[in-house]
Structure formats: C-alpha cells, structure tokens
Wavefront OBJ file of the C-alpha trace (Angstrom):
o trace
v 1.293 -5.043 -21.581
v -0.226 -2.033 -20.453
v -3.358 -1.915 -17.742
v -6.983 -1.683 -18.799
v -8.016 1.646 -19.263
v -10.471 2.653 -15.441
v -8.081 -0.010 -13.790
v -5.301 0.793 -11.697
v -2.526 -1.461 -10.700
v -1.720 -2.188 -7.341
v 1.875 -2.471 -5.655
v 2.109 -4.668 -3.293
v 4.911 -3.795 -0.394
v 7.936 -6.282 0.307
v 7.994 -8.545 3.136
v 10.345 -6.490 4.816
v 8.473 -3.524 4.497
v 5.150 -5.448 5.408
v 7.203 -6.665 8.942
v 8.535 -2.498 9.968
v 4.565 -1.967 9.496
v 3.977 -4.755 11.933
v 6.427 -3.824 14.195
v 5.343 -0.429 14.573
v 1.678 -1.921 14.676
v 2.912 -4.055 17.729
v 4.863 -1.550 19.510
v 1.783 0.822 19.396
v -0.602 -0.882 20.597
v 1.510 -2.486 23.296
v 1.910 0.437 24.699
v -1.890 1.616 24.338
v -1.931 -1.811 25.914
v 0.042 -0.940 28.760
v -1.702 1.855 29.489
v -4.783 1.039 29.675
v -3.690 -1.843 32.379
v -1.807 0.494 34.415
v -5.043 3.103 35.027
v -7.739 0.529 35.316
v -5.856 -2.809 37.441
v -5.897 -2.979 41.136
v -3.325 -2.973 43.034
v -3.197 -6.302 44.249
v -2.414 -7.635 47.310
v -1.586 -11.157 48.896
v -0.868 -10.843 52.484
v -1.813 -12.313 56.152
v -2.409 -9.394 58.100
v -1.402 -6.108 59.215
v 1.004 -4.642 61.693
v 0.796 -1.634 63.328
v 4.104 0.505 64.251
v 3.877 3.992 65.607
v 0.171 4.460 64.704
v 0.732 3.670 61.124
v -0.917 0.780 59.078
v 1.460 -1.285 57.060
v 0.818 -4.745 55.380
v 2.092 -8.267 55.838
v 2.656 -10.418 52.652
v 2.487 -14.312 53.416
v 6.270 -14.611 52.684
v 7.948 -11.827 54.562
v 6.291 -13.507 57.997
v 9.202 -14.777 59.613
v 7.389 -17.986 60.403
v 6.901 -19.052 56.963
v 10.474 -18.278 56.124
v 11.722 -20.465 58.450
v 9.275 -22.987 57.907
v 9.991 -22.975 54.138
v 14.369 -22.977 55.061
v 13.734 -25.750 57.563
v 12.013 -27.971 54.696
v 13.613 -27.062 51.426
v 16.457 -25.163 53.014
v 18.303 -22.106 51.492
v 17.787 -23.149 47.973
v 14.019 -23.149 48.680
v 13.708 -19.720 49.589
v 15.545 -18.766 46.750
v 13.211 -20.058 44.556
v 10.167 -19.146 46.361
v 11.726 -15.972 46.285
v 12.346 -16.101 42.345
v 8.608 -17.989 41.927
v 7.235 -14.747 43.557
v 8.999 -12.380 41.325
v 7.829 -13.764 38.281
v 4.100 -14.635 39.386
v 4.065 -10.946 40.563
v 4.644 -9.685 37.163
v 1.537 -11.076 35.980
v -0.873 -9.283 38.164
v -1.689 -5.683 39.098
v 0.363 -2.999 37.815
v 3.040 -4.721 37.522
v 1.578 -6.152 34.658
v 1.372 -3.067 32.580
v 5.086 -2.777 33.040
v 5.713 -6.033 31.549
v 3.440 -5.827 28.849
v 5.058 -2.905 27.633
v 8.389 -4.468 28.323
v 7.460 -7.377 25.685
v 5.793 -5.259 23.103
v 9.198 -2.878 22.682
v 11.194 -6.510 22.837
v 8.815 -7.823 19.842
v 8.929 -4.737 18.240
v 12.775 -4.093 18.085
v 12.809 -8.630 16.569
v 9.907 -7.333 13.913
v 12.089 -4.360 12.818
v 15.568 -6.200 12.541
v 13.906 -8.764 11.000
v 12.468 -6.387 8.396
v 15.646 -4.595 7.892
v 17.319 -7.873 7.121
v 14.979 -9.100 4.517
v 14.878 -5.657 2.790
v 18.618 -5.671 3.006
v 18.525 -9.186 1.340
v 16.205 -8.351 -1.007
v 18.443 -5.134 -2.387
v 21.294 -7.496 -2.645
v 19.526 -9.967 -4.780
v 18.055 -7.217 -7.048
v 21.315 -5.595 -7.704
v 20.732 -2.922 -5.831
v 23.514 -2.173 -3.273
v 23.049 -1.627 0.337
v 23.684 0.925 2.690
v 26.769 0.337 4.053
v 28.005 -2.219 1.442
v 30.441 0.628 0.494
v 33.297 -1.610 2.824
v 32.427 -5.320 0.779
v 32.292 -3.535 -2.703
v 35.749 -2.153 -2.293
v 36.781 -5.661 -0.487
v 35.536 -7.745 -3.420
v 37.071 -5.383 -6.047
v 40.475 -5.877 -3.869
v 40.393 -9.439 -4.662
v 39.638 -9.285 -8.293
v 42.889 -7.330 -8.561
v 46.642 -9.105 -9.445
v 48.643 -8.822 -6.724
v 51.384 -6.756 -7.150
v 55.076 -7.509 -7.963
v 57.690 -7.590 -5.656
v 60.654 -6.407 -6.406
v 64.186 -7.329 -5.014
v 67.125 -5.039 -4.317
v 70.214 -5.806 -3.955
v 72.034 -3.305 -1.617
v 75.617 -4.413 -0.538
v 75.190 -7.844 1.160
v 71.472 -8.090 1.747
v 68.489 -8.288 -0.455
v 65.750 -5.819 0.501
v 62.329 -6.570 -0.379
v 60.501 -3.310 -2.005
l 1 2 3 4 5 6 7 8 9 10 11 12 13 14 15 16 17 18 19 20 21 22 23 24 25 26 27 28 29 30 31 32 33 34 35 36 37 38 39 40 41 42 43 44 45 46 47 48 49 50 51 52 53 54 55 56 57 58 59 60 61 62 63 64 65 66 67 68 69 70 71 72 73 74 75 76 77 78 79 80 81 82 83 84 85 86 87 88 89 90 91 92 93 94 95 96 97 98 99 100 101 102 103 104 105 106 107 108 109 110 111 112 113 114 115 116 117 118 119 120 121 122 123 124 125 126 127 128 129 130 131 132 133 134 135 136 137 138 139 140 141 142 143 144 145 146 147 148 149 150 151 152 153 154 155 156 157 158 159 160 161 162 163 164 165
C-alpha cells in the first residue's frame, strides 16, 4: 500500500540508535554542565582558623587540628579517623569545584552505559533481522564448522604399530 499522495512517511529510529543519541545528549551536556559549575562555584571552605608561618596566611580545616584528631582517635579510635577521613572525601565532592569534577566524571560514566547499551541492542537487533554483525565473521565460520561431518580417520598399519592419519 503506497502513501497518500502530499503525505510523507516517517521512519522512526531503533532503540539502539534512539540510546547513542541519548548518550551523546548526556555526555554533552554534562560537560556544559561541568563547566558552567567550575567558573561560577566558590571555592568553599570549612575551617577553624588561620595560622600564620613566616608572614604567610594559610588555613586551618576543622579536621587537620591536631586536637580534633586526637579527640576523634581517643573516642572511635583508628577506625574512626579513617572514616571521618573517607566521610570527608566524599562530602567534599559535592561542593565547590570539586563538584564540577564529579559531575563530569558521572556524565562520561553514563554516557559510555548509554552507548554500550545501544550498541548491544542494535547488535541484537541485526541478528534477529538476518542481518550479520560486525565481527560475527568468527561464529559464522564456527557454526558452519559444526554443521560439517567429521572427518574419517584412517588407520595405518606400519610394521608393529598402528598410526593414526
């Protein structure tokens, strides 16, 4: 049946072709993303003080005082400033510019899922319309290999021993 004349019929893509589009969608703005964060966020600091050592200005964060580390080890012991150490880490990629990093980080992780993920449902598709893959070359000859007798084998007899040909 053939279209109306003035209409025009629309393909629609596969959903593996759909999901590369998304994943390039994702990875692009992720990084716009990321960007933007890193020129426009504070740098952001969380500490008690300041010290001053040979007329220079340096910051003290709240858990690099040696007071709270040995308050912390004296309560919770070793395994608690590990994972005040660890708790720090992770709640510090959350803020500042640190964050811009990480956002980026996660779009290029999401992006490189949506793509495989893609490439694996166009692959499947091919193989259910007939139409071979790439690099099906290897299982085509494989399967053909198995269709196929095996071959004879022969004995020989050679003086006291049979050899196998």
């Amino acid at each position: 049946m053939e279209p109306e004349s003035g209409t025009t019929e629309r393909r629609v893509p596969s959903a593996g072709k759909r999901l590369t589009f998304v994943a390039l969608a994702v990875f692009l703005l992720g990084q716009a993303l990321a960007v933007l964060i890193h020129f426009t966020a504070p740098e952001v600091w969380d500490g008690i003080g300041y010290e001053i050592i040979d007329g220079k200005v340096y910051a003290v964060p709240v858990h690099e005082s040696k007071r709270y580390r040995l308050e912390l080890e004296r309560i919770g012991g070793k395994a608690a400033i590990f994972a005040d150490d660890v708790n720090r880490w992770f709640s510090g990629l959350w803020k500042g510019k640190k964050l811009a990093r990480t956002v980026s980080l996660l779009s290029i992780v999401a992006s490189l899922a949506l793509w495989r993920l893609g490439s694996l449902v166009l692959s499947t598709s091919d193989r259910a319309s007939g139409f071979p893959a790439a690099n099906d070359g290897k299982a085509q000859k494989d399967a053909e290999a198995e269709r196929r007798p095996p071959a004879p084998i022969r004995y020989q007899k050679s003086g006291d021993r049979d050899q196998i040909s």
